[in-house]
LOGU-136264 format. One record per residue (C-alpha): x, z, y; residue in one letter; residue number from 1. Coordinates in steps of 0.1 Angstrom, whole numbers, plus 5000, padded with zeros to 4 digits. Layout:
residues N
<pt><u>X</u><w>Z</w><v>Y</v><r>a</r><k>NUM</k></pt>
...
***
This chain:
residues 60
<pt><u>5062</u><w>4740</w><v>4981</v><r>x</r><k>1</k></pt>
<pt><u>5091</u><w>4765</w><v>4977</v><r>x</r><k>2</k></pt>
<pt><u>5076</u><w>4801</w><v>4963</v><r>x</r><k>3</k></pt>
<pt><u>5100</u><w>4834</w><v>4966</v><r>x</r><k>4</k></pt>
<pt><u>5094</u><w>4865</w><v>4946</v><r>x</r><k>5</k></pt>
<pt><u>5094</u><w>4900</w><v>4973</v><r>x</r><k>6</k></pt>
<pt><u>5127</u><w>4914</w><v>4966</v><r>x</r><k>7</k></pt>
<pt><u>5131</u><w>4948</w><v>4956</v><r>x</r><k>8</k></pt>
<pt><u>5144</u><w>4960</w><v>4990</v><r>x</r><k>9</k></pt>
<pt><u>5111</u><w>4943</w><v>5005</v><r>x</r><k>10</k></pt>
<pt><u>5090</u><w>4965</w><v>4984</v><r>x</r><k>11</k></pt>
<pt><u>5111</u><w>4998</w><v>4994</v><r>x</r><k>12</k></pt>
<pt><u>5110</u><w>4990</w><v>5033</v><r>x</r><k>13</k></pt>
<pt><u>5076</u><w>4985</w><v>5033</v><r>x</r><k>14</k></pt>
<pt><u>5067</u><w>5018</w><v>5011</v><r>x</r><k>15</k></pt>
<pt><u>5089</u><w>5037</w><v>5030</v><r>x</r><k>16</k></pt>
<pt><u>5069</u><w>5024</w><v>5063</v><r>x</r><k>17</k></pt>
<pt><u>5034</u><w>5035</w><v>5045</v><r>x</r><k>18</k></pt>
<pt><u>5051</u><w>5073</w><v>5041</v><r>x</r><k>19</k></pt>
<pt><u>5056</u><w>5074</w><v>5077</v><r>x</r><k>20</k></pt>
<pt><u>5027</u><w>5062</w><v>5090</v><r>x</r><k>21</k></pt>
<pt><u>5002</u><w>5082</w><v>5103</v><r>x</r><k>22</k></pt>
<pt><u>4976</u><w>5085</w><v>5078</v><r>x</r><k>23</k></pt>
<pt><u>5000</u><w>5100</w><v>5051</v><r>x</r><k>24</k></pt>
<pt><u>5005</u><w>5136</w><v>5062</v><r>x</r><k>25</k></pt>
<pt><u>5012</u><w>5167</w><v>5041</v><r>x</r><k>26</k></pt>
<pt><u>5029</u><w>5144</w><v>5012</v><r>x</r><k>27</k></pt>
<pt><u>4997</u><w>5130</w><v>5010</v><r>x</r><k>28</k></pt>
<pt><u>4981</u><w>5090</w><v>5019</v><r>x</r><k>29</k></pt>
<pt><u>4952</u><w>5082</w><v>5034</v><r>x</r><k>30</k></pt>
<pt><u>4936</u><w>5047</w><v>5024</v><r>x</r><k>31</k></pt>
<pt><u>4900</u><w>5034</w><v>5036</v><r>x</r><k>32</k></pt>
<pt><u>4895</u><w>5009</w><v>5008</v><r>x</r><k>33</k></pt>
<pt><u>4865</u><w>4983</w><v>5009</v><r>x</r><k>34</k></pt>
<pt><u>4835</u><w>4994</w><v>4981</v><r>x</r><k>35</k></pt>
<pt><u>4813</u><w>4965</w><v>4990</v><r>x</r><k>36</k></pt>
<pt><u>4809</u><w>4937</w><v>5018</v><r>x</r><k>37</k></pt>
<pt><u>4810</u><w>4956</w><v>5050</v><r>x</r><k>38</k></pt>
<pt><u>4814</u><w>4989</w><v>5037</v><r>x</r><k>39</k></pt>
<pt><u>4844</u><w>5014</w><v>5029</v><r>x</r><k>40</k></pt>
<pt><u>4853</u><w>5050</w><v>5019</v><r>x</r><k>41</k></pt>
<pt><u>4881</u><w>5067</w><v>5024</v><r>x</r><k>42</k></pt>
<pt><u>4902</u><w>5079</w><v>4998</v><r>x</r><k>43</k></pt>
<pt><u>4933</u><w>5108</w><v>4998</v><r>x</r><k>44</k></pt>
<pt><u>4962</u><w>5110</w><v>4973</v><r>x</r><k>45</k></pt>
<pt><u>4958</u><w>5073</w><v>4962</v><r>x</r><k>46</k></pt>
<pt><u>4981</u><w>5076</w><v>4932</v><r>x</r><k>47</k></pt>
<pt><u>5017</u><w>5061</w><v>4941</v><r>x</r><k>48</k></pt>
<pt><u>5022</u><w>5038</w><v>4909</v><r>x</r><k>49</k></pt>
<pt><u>4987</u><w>5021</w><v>4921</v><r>x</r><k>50</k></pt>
<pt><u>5001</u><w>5014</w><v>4955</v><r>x</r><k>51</k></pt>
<pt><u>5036</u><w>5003</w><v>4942</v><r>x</r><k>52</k></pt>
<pt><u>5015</u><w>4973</w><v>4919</v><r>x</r><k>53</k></pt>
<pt><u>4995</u><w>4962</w><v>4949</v><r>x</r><k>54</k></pt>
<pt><u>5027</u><w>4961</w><v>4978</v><r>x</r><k>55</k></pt>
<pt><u>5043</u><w>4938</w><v>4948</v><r>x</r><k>56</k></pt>
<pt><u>5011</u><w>4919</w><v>4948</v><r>x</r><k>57</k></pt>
<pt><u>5002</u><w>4906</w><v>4981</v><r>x</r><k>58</k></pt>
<pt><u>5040</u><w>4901</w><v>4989</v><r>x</r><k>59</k></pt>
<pt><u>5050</u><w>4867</w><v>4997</v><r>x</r><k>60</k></pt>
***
């Protein structure tokens, strides 16, 4: 089975999409990240460098 590392141009498109969406307003993101099984909090201002790793992570 034939792996690929995310290119860096991946990474970009798909951070760029995240700034535009709608839950990222005043230069700031919205995330509703899991605590526990079945339950979630939101969080604002998830720091940038944190959502950088994790887009490089779950890229195929």
């Amino acid at each position: 089975m034939t792996t690929s590392v995310p290119t860096p141009r991946l990474c970009e498109r798909v951070l760029r999409a995240l700034q535009l969406d709608k839950e990222f307003r005043d230069g700031k993101n919205l995330f509703v990240l899991p605590t526990d099984i079945g339950s979630w909090a939101p969080r604002e201002n998830v720091d940038w460098t944190l959502v950088h790793e994790c887009v490089r992570a779950v890229l195929p």
